[in-house]
Backbone as a chain_set.jsonl record, in Angstrom:
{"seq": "XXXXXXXXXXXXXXXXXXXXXXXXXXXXXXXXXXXXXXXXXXXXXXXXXXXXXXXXXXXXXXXXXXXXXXXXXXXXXXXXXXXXXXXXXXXXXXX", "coords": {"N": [[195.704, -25.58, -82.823], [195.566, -25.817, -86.356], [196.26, -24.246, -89.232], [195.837, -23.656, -93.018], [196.178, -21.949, -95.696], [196.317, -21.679, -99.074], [196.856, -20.158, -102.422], [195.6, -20.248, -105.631], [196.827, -19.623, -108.948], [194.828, -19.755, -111.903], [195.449, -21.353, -115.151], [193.491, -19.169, -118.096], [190.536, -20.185, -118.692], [190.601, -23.246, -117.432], [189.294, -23.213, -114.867], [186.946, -24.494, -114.431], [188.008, -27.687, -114.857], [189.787, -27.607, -113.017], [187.898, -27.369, -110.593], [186.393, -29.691, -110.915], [188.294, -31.688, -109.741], [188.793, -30.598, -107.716], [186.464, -30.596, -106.575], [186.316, -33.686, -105.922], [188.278, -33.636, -104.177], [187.639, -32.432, -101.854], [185.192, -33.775, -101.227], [186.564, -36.388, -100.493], [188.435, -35.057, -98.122], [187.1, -34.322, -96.29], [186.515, -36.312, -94.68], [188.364, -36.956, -93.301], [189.745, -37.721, -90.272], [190.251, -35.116, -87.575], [189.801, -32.64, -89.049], [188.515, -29.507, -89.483], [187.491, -27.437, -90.701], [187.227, -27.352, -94.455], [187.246, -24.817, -97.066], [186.964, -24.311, -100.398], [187.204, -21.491, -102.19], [186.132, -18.813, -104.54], [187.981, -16.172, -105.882], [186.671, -13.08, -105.203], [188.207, -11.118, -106.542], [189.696, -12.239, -108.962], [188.477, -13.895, -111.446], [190.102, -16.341, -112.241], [191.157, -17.412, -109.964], [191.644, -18.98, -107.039], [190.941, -19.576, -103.696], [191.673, -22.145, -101.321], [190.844, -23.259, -98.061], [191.919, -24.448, -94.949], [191.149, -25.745, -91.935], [192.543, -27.738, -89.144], [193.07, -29.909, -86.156], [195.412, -30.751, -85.622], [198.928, -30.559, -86.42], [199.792, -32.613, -87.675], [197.406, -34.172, -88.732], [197.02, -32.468, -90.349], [199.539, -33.048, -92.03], [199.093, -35.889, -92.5], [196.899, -35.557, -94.215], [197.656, -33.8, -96.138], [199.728, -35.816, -97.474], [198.237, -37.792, -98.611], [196.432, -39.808, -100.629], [194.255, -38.667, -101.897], [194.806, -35.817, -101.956], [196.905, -35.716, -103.762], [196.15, -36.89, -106.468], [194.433, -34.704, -106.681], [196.504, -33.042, -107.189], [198.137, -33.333, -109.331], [195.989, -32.718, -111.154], [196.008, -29.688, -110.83], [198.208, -28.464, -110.291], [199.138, -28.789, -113.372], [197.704, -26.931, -114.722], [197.513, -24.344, -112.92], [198.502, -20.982, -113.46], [201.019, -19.914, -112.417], [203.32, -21.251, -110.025], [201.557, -22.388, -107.035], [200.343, -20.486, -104.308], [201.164, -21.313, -100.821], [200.346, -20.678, -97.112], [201.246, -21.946, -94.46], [200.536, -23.46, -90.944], [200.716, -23.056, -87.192], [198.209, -22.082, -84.847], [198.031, -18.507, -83.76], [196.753, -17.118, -82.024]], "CA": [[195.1, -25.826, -84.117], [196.689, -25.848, -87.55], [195.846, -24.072, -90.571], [196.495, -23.704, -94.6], [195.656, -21.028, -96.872], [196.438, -21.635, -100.315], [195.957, -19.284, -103.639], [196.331, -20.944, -107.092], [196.141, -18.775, -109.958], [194.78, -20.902, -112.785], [195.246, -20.869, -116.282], [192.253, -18.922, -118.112], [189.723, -21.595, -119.345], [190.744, -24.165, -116.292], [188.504, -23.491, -114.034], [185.804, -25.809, -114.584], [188.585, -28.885, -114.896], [190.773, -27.451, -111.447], [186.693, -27.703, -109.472], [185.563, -30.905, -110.65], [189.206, -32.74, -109.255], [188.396, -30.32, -106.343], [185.11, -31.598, -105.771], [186.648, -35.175, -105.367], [189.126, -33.003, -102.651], [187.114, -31.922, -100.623], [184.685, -34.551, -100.337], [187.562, -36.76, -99.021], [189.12, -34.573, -96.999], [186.018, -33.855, -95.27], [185.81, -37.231, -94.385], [189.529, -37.426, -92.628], [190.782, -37.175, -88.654], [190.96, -33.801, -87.429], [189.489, -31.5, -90.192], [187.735, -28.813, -88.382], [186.745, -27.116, -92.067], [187.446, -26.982, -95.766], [186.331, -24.674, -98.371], [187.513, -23.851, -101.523], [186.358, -20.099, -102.104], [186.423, -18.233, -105.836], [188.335, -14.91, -105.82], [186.318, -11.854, -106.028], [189.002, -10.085, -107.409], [189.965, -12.631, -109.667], [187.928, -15.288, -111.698], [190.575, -17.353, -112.358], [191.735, -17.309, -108.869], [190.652, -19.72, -106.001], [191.993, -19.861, -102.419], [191.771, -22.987, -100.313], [191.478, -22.891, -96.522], [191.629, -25.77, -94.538], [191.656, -25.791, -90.81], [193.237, -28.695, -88.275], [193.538, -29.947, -84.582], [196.591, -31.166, -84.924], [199.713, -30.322, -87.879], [200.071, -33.977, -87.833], [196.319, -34.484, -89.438], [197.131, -31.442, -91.59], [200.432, -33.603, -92.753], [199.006, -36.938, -92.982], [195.876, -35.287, -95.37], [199.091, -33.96, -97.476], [200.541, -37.277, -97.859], [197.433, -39.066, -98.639], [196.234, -39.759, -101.779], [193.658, -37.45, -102.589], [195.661, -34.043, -102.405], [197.951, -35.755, -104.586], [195.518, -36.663, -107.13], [194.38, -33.303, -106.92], [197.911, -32.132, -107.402], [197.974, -34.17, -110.905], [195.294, -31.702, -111.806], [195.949, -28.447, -110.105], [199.857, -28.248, -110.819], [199.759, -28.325, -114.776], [196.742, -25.435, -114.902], [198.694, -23.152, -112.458], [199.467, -19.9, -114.36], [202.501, -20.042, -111.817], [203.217, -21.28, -108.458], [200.385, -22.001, -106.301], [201.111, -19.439, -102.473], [200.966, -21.936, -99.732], [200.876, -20.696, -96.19], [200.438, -23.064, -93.379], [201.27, -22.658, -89.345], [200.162, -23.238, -86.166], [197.275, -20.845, -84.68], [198.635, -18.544, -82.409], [195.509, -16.465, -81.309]], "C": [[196.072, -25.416, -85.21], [195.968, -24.847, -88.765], [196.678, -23.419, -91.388], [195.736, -22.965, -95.362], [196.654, -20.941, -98.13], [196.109, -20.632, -101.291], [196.68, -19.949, -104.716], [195.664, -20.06, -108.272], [195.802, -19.446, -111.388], [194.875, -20.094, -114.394], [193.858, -20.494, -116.694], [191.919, -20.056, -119.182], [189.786, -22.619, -118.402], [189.928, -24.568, -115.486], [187.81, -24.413, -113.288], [186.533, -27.544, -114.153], [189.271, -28.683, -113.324], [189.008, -27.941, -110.236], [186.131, -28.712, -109.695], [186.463, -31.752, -109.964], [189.039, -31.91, -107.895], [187.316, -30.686, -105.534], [185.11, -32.773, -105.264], [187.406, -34.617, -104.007], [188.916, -32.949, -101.721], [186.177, -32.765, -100.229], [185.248, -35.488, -99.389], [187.577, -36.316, -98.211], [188.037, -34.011, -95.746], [185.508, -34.95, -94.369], [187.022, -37.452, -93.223], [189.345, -36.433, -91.182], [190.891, -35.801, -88.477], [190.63, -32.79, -88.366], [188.739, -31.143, -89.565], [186.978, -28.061, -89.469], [187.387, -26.642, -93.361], [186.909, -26.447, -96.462], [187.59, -24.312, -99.234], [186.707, -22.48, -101.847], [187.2, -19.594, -103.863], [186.631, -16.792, -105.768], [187.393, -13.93, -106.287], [187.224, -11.065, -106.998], [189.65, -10.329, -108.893], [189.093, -13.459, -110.541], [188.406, -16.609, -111.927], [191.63, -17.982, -110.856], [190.957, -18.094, -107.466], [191.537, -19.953, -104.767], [191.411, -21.101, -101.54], [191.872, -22.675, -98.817], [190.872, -24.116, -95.632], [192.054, -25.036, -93.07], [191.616, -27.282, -90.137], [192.92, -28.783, -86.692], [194.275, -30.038, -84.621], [197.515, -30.91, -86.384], [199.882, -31.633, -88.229], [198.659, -34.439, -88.169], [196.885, -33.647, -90.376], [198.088, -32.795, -92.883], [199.948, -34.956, -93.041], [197.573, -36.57, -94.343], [197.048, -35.074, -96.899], [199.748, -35.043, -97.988], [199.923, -37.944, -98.159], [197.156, -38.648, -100.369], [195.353, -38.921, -102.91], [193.764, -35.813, -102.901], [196.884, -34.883, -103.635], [197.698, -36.109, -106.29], [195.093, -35.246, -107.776], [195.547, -32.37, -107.573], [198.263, -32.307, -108.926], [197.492, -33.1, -111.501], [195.992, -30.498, -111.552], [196.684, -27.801, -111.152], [200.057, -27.752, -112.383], [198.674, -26.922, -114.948], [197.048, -24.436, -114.071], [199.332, -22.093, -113.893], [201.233, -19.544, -114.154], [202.273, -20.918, -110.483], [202.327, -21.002, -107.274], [201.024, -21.145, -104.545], [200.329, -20.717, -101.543], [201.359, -21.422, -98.896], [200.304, -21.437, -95.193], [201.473, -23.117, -91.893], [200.231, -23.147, -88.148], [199.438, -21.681, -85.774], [197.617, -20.143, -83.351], [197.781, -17.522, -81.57], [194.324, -16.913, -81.565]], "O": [[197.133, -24.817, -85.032], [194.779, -25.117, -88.939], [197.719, -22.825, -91.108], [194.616, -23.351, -95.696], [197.645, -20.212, -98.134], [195.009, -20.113, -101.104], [197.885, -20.181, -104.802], [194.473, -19.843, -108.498], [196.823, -19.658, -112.041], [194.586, -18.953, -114.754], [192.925, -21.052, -116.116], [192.579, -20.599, -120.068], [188.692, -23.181, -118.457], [189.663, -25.74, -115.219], [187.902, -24.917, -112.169], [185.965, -28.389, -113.461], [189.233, -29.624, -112.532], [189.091, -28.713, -109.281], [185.255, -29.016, -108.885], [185.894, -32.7, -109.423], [189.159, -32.595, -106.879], [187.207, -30.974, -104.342], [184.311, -33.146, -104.406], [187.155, -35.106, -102.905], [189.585, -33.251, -100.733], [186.005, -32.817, -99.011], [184.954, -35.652, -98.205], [186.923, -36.742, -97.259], [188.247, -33.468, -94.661], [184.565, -34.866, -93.582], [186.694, -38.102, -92.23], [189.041, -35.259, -90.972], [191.655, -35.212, -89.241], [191.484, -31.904, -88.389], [188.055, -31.934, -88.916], [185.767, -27.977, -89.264], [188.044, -25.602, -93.358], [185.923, -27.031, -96.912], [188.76, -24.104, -98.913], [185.484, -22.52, -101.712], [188.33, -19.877, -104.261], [185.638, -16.083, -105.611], [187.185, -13.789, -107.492], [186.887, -10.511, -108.044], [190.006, -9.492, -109.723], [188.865, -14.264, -109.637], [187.765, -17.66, -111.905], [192.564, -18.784, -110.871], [189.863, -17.753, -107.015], [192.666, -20.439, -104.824], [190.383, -20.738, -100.968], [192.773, -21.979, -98.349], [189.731, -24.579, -95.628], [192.888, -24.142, -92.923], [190.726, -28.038, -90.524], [192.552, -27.787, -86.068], [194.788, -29.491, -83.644], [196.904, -31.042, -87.445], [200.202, -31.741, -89.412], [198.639, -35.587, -87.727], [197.303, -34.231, -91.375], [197.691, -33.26, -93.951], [200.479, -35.351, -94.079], [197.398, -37.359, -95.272], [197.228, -35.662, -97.965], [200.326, -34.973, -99.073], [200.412, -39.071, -98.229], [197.494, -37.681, -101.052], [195.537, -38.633, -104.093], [193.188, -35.0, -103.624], [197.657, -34.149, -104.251], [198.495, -35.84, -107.188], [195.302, -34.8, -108.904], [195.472, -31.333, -108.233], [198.651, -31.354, -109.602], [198.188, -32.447, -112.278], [196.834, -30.347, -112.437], [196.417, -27.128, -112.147], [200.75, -26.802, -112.744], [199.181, -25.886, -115.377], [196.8, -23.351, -114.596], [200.128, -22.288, -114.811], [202.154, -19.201, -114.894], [201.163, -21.19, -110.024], [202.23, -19.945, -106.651], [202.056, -21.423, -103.935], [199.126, -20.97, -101.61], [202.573, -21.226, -98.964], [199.091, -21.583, -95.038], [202.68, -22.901, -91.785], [199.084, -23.549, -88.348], [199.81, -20.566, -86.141], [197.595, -20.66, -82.234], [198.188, -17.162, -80.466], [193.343, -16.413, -81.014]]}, "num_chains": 1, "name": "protein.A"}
């Protein structure tokens, strides 16, 4: 199995605009090959802080969801409301 944990720290005020292009995200991606489960989760620690976690069967669903059109849409949004550099880590599951 595959999985992707994301954290994007958003500009403050964003929020609202980063979860409605996420709401289109995730209903896709819930619909594609191989998605075992997606949420989008809202930082306790943060409010402007949201981590992604997607899990896979295979890194090759993971990579064709990345290449498709609705993370990249998403990315349109995301990218400019980023306070910085969203943390992507993503890997094969090894326990």
């Amino acid at each position: 199995m595959y999985q992707c944990i994301s954290v994007a720290h958003l500009k403050e005020g964003t929020l609202d605009t980063v979860l409605e292009a996420a709401k289109i995200l995730v209903e896709a991606t819930r619909k594609e090959p191989g998605l075992i489960y997606y949420n989008v989760v809202l930082s306790d620690d943060n409010p402007d802080t949201i981590i992604m976690v997607e899990k896979w069967e295979k890194k090759e669903n993971f990579i064709a969801h990345v290449q498709g059109a609705p993370c990249a849409n998403f990315g349109k949004v995301i990218d400019p409301n980023c306070a910085e550099p969203s943390i992507i880590n993503a890997g094969e599951m090894i326990i």
